[in-house]
N, C-alpha and C positions, 0 to 999 in steps of 0.2 A: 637165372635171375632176370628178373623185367628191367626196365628203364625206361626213364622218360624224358622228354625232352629231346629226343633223336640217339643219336649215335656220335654225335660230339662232344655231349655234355657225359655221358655216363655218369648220371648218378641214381645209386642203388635206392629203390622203393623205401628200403626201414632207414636210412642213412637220410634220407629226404625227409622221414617221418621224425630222427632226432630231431634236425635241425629246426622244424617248425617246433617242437617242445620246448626246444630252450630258447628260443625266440619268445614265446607266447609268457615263459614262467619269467623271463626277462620283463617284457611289457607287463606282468602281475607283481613283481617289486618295484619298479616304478611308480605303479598306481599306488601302492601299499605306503609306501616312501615318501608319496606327496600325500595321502591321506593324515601322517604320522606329524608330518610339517605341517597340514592344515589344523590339526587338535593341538600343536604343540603354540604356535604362533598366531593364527589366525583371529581374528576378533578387535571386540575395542580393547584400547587401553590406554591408562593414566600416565603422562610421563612427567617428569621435571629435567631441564638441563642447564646449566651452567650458563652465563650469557657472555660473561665476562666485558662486557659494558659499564660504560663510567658512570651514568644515569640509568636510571632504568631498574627492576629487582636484577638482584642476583640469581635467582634463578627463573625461568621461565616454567609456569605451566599449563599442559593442555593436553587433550584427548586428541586419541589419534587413531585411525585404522588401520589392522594388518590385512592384506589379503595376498593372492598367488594371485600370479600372471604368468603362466608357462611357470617356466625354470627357474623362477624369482619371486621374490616377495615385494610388494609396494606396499611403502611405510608412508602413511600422510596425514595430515595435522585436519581435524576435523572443527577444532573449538580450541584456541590461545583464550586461558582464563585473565593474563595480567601481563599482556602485551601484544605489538601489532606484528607477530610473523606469521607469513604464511610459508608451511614448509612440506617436501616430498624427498621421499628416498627411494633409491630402488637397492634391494639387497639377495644374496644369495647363502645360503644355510650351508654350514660347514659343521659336520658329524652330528646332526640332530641337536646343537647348544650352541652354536655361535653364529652371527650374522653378522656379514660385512660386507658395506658397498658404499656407495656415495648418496650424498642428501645436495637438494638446494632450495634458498630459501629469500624468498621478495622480504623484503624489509625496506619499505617505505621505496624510495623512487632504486634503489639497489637490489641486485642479485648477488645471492655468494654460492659459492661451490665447496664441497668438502668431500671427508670420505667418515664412516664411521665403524665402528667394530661394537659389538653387546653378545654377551655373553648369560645362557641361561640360569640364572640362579635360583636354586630349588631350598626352601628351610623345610626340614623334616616337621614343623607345628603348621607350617602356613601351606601346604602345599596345593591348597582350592586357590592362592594367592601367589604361582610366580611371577619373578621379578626378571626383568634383562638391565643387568646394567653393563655400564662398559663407558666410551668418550667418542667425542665427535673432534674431529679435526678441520678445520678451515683458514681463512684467512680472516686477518686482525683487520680492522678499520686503517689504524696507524699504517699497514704497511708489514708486513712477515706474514707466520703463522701463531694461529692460535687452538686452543685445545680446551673444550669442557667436558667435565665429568655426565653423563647420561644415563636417567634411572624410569624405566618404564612399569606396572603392574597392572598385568592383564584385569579389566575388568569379569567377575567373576557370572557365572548363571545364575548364580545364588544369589537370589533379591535379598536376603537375610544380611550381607554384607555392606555396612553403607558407608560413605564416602570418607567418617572419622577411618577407618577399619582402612580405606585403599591411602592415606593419607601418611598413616603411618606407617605403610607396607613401604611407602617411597623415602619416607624417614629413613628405615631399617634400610634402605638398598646405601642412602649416602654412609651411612656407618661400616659397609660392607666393604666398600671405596677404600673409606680412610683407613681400615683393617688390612685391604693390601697394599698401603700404602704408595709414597710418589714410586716408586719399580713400575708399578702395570702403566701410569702414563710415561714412562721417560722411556721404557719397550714402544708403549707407541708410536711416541714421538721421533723415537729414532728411526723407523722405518722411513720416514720420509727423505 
């Protein structure tokens, strides 16, 4: 039997040869697995969130970009239609349907820090149209913590879709919300 690398290492020629195999088939799910994340996530899209603000809408909305950076995704506000935040996340994908990391966001001479969690949501009618909804967590103006509800809808390739059509998509995400009612915020609240 040969060897290589001297007579210290002994390691056998085909035993050399697995190892580079599953190394190689390792780095090809890898690539396969961030491809899978890039079609799942990547792209623009619609969101609305919660502001929980005394003045101001109640919900904020605006277009925002997904893309990868390494081993993460950055989540960032490209266009606020009906208010003045500028906001960024950075997030990481847990089983191909959840995302969760932290966001922060200039608001006039202030910064805030949070963390957020969105969860893939697929309707068997709309599926050229999913949704991530799920809550942002941060802190209150007043002083604690505070928490709003978060509904995103991938802008679709399909020019044929227009903006009544992603409008309501973000309608159908708040109903999906109050369907799992206060349980999924007071789980996440409790985490903290």
């Amino acid at each position: 039997m040969e060897h290589v690398l001297g007579a210290a290492t002994e390691i056998p020629l085909p035993f050399l040869g697995a190892g580079v195999a599953v190394v190689f088939d390792r780095v090809r799910k890898v690539r396969e697995g961030r491809r899978t994340i890039d079609a799942i996530f990547s792209g623009e899209w619609y969101s609305t969130w919660q502001t929980n603000e005394v003045t101001g809408p109640a919900w904020v909305r605006d277009r925002l970009e997904i893309r990868r950076a390494l081993n993460q995704l950055i989540l960032e506000e490209v266009e606020c239609f009906n208010a003045n935040y500028k906001w960024k996340a950075n997030a990481k994908v847990f089983n191909q349907q959840y995302l969760y990391g932290t966001w922060e966001s200039d608001h006039g001479p202030d910064v805030y820090k949070g963390a957020l969690i969105l969860w893939k949501y697929l309707d068997p009618n709309k599926d050229d149209l999913p949704l991530l909804i799920g809550f942002f967590l941060g802190p209150a103006r007043t002083g604690g913590v505070t928490f709003g509800s978060w509904i995103a809808v991938r802008k679709p390739d399909n020019a044929n879709v227009d903006q009544l059509e992603i409008d309501s998509r973000l309608e159908q995400g708040k109903v999906v919300l109050k369907r799992a009612g206060p349980s999924l915020a007071e789980i996440f609240v409790s985490l903290v």
